[in-house]
TISE-288887 format. One record per residue (C-alpha): y, x, z; residue number from 1; residue in three letters. Coordinates in steps of 0.5 Angstrom, whole numbers, plus 500, padded with zeros to 3 digits. Each point is the difference from the previous one (the first is absolute). Layout:
# residues N
<<Y X Z> NUM ala>
...
# end
This chain:
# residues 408
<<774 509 275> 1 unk>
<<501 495 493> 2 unk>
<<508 500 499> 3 unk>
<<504 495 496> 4 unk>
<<505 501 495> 5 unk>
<<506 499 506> 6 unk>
<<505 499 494> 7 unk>
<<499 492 500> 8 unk>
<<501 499 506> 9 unk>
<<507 503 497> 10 unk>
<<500 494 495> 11 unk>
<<505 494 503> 12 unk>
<<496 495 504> 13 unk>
<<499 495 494> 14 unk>
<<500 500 493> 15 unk>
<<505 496 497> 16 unk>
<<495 495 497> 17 unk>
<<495 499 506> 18 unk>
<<506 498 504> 19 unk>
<<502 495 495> 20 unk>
<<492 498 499> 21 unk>
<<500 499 507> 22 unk>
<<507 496 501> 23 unk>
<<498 495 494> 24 unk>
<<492 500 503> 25 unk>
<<504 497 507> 26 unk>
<<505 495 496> 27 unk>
<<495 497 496> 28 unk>
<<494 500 507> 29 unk>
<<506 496 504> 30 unk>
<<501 495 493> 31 unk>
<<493 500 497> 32 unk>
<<504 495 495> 33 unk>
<<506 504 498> 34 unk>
<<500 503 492> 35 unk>
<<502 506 500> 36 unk>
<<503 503 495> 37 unk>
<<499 508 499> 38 unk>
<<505 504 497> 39 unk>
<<500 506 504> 40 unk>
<<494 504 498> 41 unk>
<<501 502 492> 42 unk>
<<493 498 498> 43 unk>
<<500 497 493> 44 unk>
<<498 492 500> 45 unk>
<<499 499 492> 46 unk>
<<493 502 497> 47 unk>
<<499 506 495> 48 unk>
<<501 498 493> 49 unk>
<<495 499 495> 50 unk>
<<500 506 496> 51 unk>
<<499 504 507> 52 unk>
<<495 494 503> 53 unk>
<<496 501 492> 54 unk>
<<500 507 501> 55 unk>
<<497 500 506> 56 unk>
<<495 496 498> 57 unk>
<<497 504 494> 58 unk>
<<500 506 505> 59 unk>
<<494 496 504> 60 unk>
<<498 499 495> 61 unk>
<<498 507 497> 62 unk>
<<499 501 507> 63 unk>
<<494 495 499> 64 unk>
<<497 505 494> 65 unk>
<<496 506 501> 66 unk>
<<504 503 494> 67 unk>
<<507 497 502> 68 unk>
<<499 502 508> 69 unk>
<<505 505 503> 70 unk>
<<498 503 507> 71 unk>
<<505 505 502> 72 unk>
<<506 501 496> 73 unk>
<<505 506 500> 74 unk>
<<504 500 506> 75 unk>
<<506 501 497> 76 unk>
<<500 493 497> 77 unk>
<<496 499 492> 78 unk>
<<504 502 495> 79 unk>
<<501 494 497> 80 unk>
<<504 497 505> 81 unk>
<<505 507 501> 82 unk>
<<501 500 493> 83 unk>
<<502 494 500> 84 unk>
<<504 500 506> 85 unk>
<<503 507 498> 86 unk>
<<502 496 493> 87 unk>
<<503 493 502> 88 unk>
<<503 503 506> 89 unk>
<<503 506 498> 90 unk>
<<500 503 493> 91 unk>
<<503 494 498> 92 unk>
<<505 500 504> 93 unk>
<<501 507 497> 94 unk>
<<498 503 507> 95 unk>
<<495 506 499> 96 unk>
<<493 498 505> 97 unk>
<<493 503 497> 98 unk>
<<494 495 501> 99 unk>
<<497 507 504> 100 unk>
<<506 499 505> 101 unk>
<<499 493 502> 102 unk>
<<495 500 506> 103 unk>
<<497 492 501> 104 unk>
<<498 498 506> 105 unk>
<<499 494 505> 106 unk>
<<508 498 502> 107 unk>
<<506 503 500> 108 unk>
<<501 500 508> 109 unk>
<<493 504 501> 110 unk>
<<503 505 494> 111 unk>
<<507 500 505> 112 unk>
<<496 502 506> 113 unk>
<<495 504 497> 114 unk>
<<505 505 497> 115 unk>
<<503 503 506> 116 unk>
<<493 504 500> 117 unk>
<<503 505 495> 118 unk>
<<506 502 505> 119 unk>
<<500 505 506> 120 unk>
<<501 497 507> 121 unk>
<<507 503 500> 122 unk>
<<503 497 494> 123 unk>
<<507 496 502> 124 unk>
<<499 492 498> 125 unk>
<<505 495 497> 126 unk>
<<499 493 501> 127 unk>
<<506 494 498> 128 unk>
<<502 496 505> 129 unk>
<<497 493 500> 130 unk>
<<494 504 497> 131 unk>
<<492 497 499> 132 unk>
<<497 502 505> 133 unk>
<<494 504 497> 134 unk>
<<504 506 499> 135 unk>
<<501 501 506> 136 unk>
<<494 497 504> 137 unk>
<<495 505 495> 138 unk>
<<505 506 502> 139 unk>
<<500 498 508> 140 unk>
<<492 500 500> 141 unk>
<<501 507 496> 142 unk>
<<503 502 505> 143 unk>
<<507 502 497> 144 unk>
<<505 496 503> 145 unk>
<<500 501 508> 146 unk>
<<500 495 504> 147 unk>
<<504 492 499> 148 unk>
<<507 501 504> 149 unk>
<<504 494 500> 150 unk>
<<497 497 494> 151 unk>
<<499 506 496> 152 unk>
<<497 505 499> 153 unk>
<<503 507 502> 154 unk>
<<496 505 495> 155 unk>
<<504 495 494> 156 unk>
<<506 499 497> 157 unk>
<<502 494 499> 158 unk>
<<504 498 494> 159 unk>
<<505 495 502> 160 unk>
<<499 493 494> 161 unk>
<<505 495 501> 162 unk>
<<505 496 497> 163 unk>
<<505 506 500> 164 unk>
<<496 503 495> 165 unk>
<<497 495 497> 166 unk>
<<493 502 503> 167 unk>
<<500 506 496> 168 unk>
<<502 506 504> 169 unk>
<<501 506 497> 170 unk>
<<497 508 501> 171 unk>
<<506 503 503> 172 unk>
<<497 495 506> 173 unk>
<<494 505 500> 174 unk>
<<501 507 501> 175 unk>
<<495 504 501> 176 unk>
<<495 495 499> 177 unk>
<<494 502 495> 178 unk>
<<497 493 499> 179 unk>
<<503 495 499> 180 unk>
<<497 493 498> 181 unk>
<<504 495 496> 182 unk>
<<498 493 498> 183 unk>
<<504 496 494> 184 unk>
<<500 495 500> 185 unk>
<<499 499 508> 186 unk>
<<496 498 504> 187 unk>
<<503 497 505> 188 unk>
<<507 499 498> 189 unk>
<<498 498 492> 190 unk>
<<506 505 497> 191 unk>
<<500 504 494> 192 unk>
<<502 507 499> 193 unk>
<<504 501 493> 194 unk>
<<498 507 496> 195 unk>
<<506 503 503> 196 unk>
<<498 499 507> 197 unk>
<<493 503 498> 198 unk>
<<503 506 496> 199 unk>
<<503 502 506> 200 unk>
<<494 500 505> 201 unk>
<<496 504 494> 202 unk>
<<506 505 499> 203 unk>
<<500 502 508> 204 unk>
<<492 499 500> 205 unk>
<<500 505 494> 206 unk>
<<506 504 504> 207 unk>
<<496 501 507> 208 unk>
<<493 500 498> 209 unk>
<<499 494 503> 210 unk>
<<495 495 497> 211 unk>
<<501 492 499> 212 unk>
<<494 494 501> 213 unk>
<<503 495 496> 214 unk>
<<497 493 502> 215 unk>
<<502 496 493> 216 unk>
<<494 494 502> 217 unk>
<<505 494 499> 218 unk>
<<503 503 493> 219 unk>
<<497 496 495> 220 unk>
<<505 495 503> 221 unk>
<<505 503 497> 222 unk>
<<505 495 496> 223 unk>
<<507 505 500> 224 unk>
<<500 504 494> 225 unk>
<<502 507 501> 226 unk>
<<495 501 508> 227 unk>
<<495 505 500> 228 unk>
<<493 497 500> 229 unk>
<<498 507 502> 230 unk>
<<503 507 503> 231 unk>
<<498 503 494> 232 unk>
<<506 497 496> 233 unk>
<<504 505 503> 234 unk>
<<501 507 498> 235 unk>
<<495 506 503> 236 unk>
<<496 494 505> 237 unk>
<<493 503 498> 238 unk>
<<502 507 503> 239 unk>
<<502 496 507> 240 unk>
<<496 492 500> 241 unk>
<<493 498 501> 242 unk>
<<501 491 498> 243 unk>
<<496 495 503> 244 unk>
<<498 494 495> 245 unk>
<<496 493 503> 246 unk>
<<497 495 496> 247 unk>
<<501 495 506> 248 unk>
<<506 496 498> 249 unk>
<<500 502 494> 250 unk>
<<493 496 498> 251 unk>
<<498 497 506> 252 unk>
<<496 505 503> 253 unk>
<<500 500 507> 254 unk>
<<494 498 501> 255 unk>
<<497 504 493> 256 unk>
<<503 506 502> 257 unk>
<<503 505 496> 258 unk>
<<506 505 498> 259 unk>
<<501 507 499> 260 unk>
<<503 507 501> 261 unk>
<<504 504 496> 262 unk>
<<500 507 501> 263 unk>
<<502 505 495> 264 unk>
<<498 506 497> 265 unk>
<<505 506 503> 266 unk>
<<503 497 505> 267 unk>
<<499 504 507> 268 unk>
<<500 501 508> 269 unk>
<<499 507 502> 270 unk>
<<497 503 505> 271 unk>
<<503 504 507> 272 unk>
<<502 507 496> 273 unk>
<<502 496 494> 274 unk>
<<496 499 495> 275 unk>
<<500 495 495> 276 unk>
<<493 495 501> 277 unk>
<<499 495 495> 278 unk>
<<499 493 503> 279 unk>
<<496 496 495> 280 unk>
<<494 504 500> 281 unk>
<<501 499 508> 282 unk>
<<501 493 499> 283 unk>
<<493 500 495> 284 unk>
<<496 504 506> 285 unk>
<<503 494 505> 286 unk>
<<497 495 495> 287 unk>
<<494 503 498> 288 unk>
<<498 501 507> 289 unk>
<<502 495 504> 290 unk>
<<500 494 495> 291 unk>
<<495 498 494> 292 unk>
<<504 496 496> 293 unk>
<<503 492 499> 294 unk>
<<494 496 497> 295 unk>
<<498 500 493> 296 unk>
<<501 492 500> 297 unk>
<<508 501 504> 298 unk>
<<502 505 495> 299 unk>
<<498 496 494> 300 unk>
<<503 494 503> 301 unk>
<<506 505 501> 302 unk>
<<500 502 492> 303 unk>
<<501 493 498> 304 unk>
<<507 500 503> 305 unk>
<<502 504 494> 306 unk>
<<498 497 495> 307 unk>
<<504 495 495> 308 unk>
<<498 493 505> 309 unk>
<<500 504 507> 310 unk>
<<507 503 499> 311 unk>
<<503 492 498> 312 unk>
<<496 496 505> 313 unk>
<<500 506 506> 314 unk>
<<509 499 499> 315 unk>
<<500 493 499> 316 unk>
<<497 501 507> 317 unk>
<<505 504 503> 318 unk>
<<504 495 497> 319 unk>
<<498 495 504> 320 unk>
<<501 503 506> 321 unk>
<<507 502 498> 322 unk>
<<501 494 499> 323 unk>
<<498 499 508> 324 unk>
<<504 505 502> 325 unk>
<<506 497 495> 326 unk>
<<500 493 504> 327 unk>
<<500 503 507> 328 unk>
<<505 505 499> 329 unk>
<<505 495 498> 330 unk>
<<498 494 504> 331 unk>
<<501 506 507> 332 unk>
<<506 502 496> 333 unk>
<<504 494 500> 334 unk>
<<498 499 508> 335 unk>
<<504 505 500> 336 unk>
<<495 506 502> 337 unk>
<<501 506 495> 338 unk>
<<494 502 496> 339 unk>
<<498 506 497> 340 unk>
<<494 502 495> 341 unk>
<<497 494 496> 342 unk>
<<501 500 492> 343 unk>
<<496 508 500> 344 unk>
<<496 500 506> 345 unk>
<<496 494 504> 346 unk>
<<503 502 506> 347 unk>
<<507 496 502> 348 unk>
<<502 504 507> 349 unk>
<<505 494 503> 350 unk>
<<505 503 506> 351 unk>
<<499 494 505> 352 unk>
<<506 502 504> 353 unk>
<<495 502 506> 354 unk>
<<494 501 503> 355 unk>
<<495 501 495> 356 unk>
<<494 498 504> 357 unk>
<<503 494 503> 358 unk>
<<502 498 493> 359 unk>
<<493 500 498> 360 unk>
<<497 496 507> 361 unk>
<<506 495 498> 362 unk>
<<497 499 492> 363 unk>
<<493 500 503> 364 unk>
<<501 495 506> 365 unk>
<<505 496 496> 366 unk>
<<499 500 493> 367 unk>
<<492 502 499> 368 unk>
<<502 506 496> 369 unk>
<<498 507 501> 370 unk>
<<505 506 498> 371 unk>
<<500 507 503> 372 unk>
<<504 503 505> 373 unk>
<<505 506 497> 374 unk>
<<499 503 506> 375 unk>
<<493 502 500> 376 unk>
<<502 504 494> 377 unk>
<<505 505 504> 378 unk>
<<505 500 504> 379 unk>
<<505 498 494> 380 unk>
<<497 494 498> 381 unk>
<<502 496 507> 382 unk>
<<504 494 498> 383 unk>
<<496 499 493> 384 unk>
<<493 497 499> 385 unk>
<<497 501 494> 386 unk>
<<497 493 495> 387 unk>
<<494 502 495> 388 unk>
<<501 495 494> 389 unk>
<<493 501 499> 390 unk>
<<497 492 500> 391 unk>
<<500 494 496> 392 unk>
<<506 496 498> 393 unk>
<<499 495 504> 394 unk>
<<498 503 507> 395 unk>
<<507 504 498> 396 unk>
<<504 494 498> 397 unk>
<<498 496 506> 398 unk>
<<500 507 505> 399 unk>
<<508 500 497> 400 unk>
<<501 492 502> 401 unk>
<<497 502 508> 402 unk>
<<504 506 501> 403 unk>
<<507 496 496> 404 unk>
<<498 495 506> 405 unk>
<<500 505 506> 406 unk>
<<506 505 498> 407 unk>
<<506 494 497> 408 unk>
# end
């Protein structure tokens, strides 16, 4: 008898963003006429910038020409691209990243999901609270986490983000734990983590033979001098930390699809009579086994963000968006809501003073305007809901003008 993998029926009944694809769907089937602005899903609204678009297009190019053609490509991603991401992204922040340690791929969210293959079934998990769900769905269809007990699952250990710690918990929070997935700045809560904050997690990684999966997708928005762009920043990181890096709200490149994985030389898991095992040569088998590399055309497309004219027009886009999130967050602040993130994060996470789904009914009833509910991100982000500041100026200005109307 054919069995299913009875992990997913664990999954809780229905992911974030299809439940709110469906709420949007029924709005807008009982007002065909409403124009609806979205500002919950964090997809990118402004085209890729020319640098990347011509990059791309020589790449069809070469494409076109026996000489120039390229079929398959190297797993781990081309050189040309590594060795400019290992460059512009670290060795000039002073950061030591090889070219040979960088794993290009199709999306830091596949990379997150992925990575867990590497590790035994037994391993203690931690996950903040609120979290982005593809930590912990990709583990509960792995199995690790037990079944969903009142919102949360019994194999995880949640770590509590919230204004009392300024969404940054700290280790002592995750006792006996072996991994520990952080992100900063955050998703949802658009928090960033000073070095000192991240210096402590190393150390207590380091300290108990636990490993760090850094999420560092949203770092190129950055503005504050002195937050790390990368966990390696931190003394003793390569012993204890696998990065994940996106090109999709750095360039726009959630539909183009591309990021990569930092995995350095040396860092270890270990096996049940404890020996040591390198993790990136596992990570190199994953990949060369189960993924035949991003596109030639993406890459190269991804290359151009490196160079003189991509890295200006790809900041003046974050700009742009920043710049969104700066308008809203002081618009929502002086009705009185208390705000964070914004300024180094396209998130703002807005305590709404209570039920967060009922405040995103209410926005999307009354005013046209699609957010997302803190609650679908753990049981910590009831009373919040989360705006993406990712959209055109002037769906943002009038998205600040409708909600201004319904909350005065």
């Amino acid at each position: 008898m054919l069995r299913v993998n009875e992990n997913y029926s664990r999954i809780q009944a229905s992911y974030l963003f299809t439940e709110i694809a469906h709420r949007v769907a029924a709005h807008q089937a009982a007002h065909p006429e409403a124009q609806i602005i979205r500002l919950g899903i964090g997809d990118v609204t402004e085209p890729l910038c020319p640098a990347v678009v011509a990059a791309l297009h020589r790449a069809v190019d070469d494409e076109a020409t026996r000489e120039n053609f390229h079929g398959y490509g190297p797993e781990q991603g081309y050189a040309f691209l590594r060795e400019a991401a290992a460059k512009a992204d670290f060795q000039d922040r002073g950061v030591d990243i090889a070219a040979d340690e960088i794993f290009v791929s199709d999306g830091a969210k596949c990379d997150c999901g992925n990575i867990q293959e590497l590790f035994g079934m037994d391993v203690k998990i931690a996950v903040g609270d609120p979290v982005y769900p593809v930590y912990v769905d990709t583990n509960v269809m792995a199995g690790r986490t037990g079944a969903n007990e009142g919102g949360r699952y019994a194999g995880l250990t949640y770590l509590t983000c919230d204004a009392s710690n300024g969404f940054v918990p700290g280790p002592e929070s995750a006792a006996g734990c072996d991994i520990v997935y952080l992100c900063y700045p955050n998703n949802p809560t658009g928090a960033v983590a000073t070095k000192a904050q991240l210096q402590a997690w190393v150390d207590w990684a380091n300290a108990n033979k636990a490993l760090i999966l850094f999420d560092a997708a949203y770092e190129a928005f950055i503005r504050t001098p002195g937050i790390p762009h990368s966990i390696y920043e931190c003394a003793g990181a390569r012993s204890c930390a696998i990065e994940f890096r996106s090109y999709s709200k750095t360039a726009g490149f959630t539909g183009v699809r591309c990021g990569y994985t930092v995995v350095p030389k040396g860092l270890v898991a270990y096996t049940a009579d404890g020996a040591p095992v390198e993790l990136r040569p596992m990570w190199t088998r994953r990949q060369t086994t189960k993924f035949n590399g991003a596109s030639y055309l993406t890459q190269r497309g991804a290359a151009a963000i490196y160079t003189p004219e991509g890295q200006a027009q790809t900041k003046a886009t974050i700009d742009f968006y920043l710049e969104n999130g700066r308008l809203m967050k002081e618009a929502l602040q002086a009705l009185g809501y208390t705000v964070t993130g914004g300024g180094d994060s396209p998130y703002l996470w807005v305590n709404v003073n209570g039920e967060s789904w009922a405040f995103f009914d209410r926005l999307l009833k009354e005013a046209n305007v699609v957010t997302t509910p803190g609650a679908g991100f753990g049981r910590a982000g009831e009373g919040y809901i989360r705006i993406s500041s990712f959209n055109s100026r002037a769906n943002v200005l009038e998205a600040i003008d409708r909600i201004g109307k319904i909350l005065k």
